[in-house]
Every structure is written in C-alpha cells, then in structure tokens.
LODOLUM-901588 format. One record per residue (C-alpha): x, y, z; chain; residue number from 0. Coordinates in steps of 0.25 Angstrom, whole numbers, plus 5000, padded with zeros to 4 digits. Layout:
N
+------+-------+------+----+-----+
! east ! north !   up ! ch !   i !
+------+-------+------+----+-----+
!    X !     Y !    Z !  A ! NUM !
...
+------+-------+------+----+-----+
//
This chain:
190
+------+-------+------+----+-----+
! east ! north !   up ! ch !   i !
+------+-------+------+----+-----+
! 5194 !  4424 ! 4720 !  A !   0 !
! 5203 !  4420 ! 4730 !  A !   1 !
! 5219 !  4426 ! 4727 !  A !   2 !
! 5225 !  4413 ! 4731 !  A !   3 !
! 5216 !  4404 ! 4720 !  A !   4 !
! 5220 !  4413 ! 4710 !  A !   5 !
! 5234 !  4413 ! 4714 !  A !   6 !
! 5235 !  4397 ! 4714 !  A !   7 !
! 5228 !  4399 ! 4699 !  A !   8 !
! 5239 !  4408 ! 4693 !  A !   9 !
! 5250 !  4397 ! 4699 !  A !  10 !
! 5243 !  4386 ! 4694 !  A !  11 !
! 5241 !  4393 ! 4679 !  A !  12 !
! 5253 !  4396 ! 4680 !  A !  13 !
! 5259 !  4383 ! 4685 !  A !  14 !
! 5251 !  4378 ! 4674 !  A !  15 !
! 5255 !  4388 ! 4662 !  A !  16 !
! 5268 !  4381 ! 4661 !  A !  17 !
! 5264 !  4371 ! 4655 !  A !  18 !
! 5260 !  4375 ! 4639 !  A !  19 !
! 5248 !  4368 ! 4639 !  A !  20 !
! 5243 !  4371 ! 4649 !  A !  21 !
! 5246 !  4386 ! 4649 !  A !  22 !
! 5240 !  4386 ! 4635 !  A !  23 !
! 5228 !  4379 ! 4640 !  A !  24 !
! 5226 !  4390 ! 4651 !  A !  25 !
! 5227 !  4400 ! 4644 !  A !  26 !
! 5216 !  4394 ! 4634 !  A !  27 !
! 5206 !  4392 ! 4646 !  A !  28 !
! 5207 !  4405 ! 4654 !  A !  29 !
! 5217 !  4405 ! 4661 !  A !  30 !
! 5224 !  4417 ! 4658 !  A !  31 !
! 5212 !  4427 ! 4660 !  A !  32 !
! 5212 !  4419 ! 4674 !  A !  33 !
! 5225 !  4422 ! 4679 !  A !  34 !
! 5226 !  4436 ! 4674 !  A !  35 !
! 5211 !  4439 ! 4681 !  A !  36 !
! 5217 !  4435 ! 4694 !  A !  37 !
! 5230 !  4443 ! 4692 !  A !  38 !
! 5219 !  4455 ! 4690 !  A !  39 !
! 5211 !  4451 ! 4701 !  A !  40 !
! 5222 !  4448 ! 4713 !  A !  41 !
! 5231 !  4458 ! 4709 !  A !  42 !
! 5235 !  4460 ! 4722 !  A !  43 !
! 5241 !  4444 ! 4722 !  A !  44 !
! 5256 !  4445 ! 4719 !  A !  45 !
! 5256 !  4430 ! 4719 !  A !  46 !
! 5245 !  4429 ! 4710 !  A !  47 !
! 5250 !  4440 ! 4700 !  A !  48 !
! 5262 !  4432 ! 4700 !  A !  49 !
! 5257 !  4418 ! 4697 !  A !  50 !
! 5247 !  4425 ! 4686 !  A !  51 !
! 5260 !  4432 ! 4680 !  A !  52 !
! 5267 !  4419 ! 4680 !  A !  53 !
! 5255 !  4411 ! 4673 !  A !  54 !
! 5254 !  4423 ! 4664 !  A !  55 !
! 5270 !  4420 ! 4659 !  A !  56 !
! 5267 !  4407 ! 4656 !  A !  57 !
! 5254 !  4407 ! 4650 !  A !  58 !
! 5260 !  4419 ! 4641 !  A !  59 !
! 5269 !  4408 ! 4635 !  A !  60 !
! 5257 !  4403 ! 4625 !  A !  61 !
! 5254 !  4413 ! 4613 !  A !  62 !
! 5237 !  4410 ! 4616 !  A !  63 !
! 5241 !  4414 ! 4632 !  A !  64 !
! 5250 !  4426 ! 4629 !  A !  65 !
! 5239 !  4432 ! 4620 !  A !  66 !
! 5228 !  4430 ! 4632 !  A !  67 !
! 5237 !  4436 ! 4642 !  A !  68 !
! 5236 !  4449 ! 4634 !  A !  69 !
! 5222 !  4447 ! 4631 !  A !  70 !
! 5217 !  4446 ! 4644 !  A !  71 !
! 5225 !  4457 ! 4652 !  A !  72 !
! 5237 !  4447 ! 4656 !  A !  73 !
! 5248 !  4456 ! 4653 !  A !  74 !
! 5240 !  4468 ! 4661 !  A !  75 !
! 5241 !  4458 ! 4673 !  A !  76 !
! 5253 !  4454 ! 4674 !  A !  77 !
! 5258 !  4470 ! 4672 !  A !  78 !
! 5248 !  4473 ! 4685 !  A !  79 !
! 5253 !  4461 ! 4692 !  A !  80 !
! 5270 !  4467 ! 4690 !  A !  81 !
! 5265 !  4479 ! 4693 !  A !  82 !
! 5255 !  4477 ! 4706 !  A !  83 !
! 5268 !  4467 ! 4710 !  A !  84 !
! 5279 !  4474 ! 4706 !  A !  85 !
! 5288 !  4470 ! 4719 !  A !  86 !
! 5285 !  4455 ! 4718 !  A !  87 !
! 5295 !  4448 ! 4710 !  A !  88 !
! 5288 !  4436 ! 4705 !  A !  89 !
! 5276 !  4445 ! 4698 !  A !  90 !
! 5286 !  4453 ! 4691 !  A !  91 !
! 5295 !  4442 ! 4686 !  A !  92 !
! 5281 !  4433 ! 4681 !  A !  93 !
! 5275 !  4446 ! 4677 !  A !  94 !
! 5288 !  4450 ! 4666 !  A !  95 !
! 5288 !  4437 ! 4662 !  A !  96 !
! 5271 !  4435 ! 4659 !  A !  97 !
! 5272 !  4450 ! 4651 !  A !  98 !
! 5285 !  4443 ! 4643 !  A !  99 !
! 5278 !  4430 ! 4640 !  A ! 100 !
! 5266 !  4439 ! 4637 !  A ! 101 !
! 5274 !  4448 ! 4627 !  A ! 102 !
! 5281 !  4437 ! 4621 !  A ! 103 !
! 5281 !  4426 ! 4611 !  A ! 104 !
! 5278 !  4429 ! 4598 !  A ! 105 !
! 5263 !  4436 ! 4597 !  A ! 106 !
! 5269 !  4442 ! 4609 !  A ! 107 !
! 5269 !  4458 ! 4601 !  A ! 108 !
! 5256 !  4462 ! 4605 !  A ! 109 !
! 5258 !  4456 ! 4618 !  A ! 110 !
! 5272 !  4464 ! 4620 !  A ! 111 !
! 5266 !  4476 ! 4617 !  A ! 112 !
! 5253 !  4474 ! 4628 !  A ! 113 !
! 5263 !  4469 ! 4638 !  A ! 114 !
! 5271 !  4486 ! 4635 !  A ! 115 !
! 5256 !  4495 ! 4634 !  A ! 116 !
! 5251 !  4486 ! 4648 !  A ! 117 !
! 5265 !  4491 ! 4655 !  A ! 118 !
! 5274 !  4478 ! 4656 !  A ! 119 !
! 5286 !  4484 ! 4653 !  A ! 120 !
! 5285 !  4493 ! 4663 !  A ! 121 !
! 5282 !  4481 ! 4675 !  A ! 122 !
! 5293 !  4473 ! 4668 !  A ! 123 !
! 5301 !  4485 ! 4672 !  A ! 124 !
! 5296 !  4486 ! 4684 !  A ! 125 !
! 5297 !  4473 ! 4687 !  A ! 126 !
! 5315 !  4473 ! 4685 !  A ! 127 !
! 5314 !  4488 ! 4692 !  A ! 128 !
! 5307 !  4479 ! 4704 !  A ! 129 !
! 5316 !  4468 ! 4703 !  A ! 130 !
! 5328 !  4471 ! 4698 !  A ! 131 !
! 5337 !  4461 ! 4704 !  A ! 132 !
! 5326 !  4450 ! 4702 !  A ! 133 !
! 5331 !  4440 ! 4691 !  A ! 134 !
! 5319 !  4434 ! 4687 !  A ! 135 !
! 5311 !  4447 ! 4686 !  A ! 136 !
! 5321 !  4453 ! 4677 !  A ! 137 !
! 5322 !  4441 ! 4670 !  A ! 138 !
! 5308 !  4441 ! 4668 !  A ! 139 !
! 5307 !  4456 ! 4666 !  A ! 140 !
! 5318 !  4454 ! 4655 !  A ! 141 !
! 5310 !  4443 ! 4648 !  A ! 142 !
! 5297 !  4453 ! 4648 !  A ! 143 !
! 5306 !  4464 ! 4642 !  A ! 144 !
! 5310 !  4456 ! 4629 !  A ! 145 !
! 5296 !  4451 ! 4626 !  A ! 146 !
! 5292 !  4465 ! 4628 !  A ! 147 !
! 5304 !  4466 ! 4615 !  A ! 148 !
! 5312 !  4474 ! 4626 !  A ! 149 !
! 5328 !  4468 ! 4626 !  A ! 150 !
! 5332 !  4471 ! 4641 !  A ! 151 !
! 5347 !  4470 ! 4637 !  A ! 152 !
! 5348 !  4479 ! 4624 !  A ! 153 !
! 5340 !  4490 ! 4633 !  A ! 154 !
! 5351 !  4489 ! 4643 !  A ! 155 !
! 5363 !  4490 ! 4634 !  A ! 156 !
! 5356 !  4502 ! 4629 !  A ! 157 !
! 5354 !  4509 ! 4640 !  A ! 158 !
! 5369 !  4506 ! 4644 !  A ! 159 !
! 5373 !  4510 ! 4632 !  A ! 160 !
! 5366 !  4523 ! 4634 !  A ! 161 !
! 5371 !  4525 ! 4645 !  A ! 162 !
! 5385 !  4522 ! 4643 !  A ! 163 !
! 5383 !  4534 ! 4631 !  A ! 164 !
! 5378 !  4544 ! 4640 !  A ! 165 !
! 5389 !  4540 ! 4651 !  A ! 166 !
! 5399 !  4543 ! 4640 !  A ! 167 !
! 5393 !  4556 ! 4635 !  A ! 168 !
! 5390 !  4560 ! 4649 !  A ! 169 !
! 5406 !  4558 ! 4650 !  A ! 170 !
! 5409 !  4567 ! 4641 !  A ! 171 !
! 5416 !  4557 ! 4632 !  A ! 172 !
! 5426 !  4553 ! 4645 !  A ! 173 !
! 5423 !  4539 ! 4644 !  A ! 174 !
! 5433 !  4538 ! 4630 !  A ! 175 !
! 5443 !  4547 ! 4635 !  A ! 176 !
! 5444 !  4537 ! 4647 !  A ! 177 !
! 5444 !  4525 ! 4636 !  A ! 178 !
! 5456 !  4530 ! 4627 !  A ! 179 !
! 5463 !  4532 ! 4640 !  A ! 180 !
! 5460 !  4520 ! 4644 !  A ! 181 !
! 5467 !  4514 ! 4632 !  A ! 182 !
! 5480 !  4523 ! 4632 !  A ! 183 !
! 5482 !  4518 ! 4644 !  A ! 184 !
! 5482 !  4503 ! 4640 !  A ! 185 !
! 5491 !  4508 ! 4628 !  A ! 186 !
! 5500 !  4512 ! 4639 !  A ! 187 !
! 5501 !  4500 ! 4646 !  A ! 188 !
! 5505 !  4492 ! 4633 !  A ! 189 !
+------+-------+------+----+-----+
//
C-alpha cells in the first residue's frame, strides 16, 4: 500500500470525523481498525501518524468509537506514533489530545486506565518535556492529564508548596526572622 493513499485516507476520515454522523457511521463500518493498521504499517510516516492521531481524536468523541479504539489497539498506536515522532509537534499535540478523548467521557474508566498500563502518561510527558514552549502541545498535553483524573494545577502548587517547606527548613528558620523584621520596620515608619 502506497504511503501517500493512506496518508490522503487518514485526512479524509478525519475530515470526515467531524461531523457526528458521519464519525459514528465510520466508525460502524470499519474505519477505525483501517486507520490504526496503516498507523502500524507506515510508522515511519510522520504525516500519516499525524492525520491517524487526529482522526483517532475525533472519532473518540462517540462512546461506540472510543470503546473500538481500545479494542483494536488505537491507544497502543497513538503511544508508538508520540513516541517514534517525538520532535514533531503536530503528532504530539493530536496524539495528547486522541489519548484524552480516548480516556474520557463517561465509560471513559477502563479506558483511562489502558491509556496509564500502555504508557501514555509517560508520552504526554514527553510530549511537554519536547515542547515546552509549544502552546498547543501543552494545551493538549494538559487536556490528556485531566482525563487521565491527573489536575496539572493542584500538582503544581504542591510541589511549590513543598518546595517552599523545604527552602525554609533548609533556612534554618531565617525566613521568619526576616518577616518580623520586616514588620518592625513598618511599625517604625508609622
């Protein structure tokens, strides 16, 4: 099968997929064991593991699709693609967002779990350690981490806040001492 046919088949399904209608009826007809065998196949194709990763977020919108994604190795797929393509932008941005829409919705619990045992936590983390300043990767990467049940925020503030414990034990207790003198000298001024 010739690289290019499949990489105008992934755009056109995904094209397709945004519709619901017809992303329900493709994913009823087999078209999502389609796109994940040529994801398998041509591997080496960053533009085709990107198109298939971007079919694969939409399609993953419908509870039937999401469930047949698993099933037939889609979340597998997408990990290799983020991890064979890891310096190309646009397969790491699709990629977080087919494993959030994959993980999500509300039979999404089996789903989240698949998504952690087959290693997408690790390529969404690798996806922000790759493209750090990227907005739409971290956007993307983000989305994944709070279907995954992950809150990027509150994992944030904890770690500043551990941190800023261990600055201040590490300080010997200074950084109060510097406080209350602080406010004496206010209390001068009045």
């Amino acid at each position: 099968r010739c690289v290019r046919l499949q990489e105008m088949g992934c755009e056109k399904l995904w094209i397709q997929s945004w519709d619901d209608e017809n992303s329900s009826a493709i994913g009823r007809v087999g078209g999502i064991p389609t796109i994940i065998d040529a994801m398998r196949t041509h591997a080496e194709s960053s533009h085709l593991q990107q198109c298939g990763c971007e079919a694969l977020q939409n399609l993953a919108l419908n509870d039937y699709n999401r469930e047949v994604i698993a099933e037939q190795g889609g979340i597998i797929a997408v990990i290799d693609a983020m991890g064979r393509h890891w310096d190309v932008a646009g397969v790491q941005q699709c990629g977080c967002t087919a494993l959030a829409n994959i993980a999500g919705g509300d039979e999404g619990g089996d789903n989240r779990v698949a998504v952690g045992d087959c290693g997408g936590l690790h390529a969404i983390l690798k996806a922000v350690q790759s493209f750090p300043e990227d907005e739409t990767v971290l956007r993307s990467a983000y989305q994944a981490l709070r279907s995954l049940g992950y809150n990027p925020t509150q994992e944030l503030e904890r770690a500043q806040q551990e941190q800023d414990l261990a600055d201040d034990e590490g300080d010997g207790g200074e950084a109060e001492v510097v406080g209350d003198e602080d406010m004496s000298e206010e209390g001068d001024g009045e």
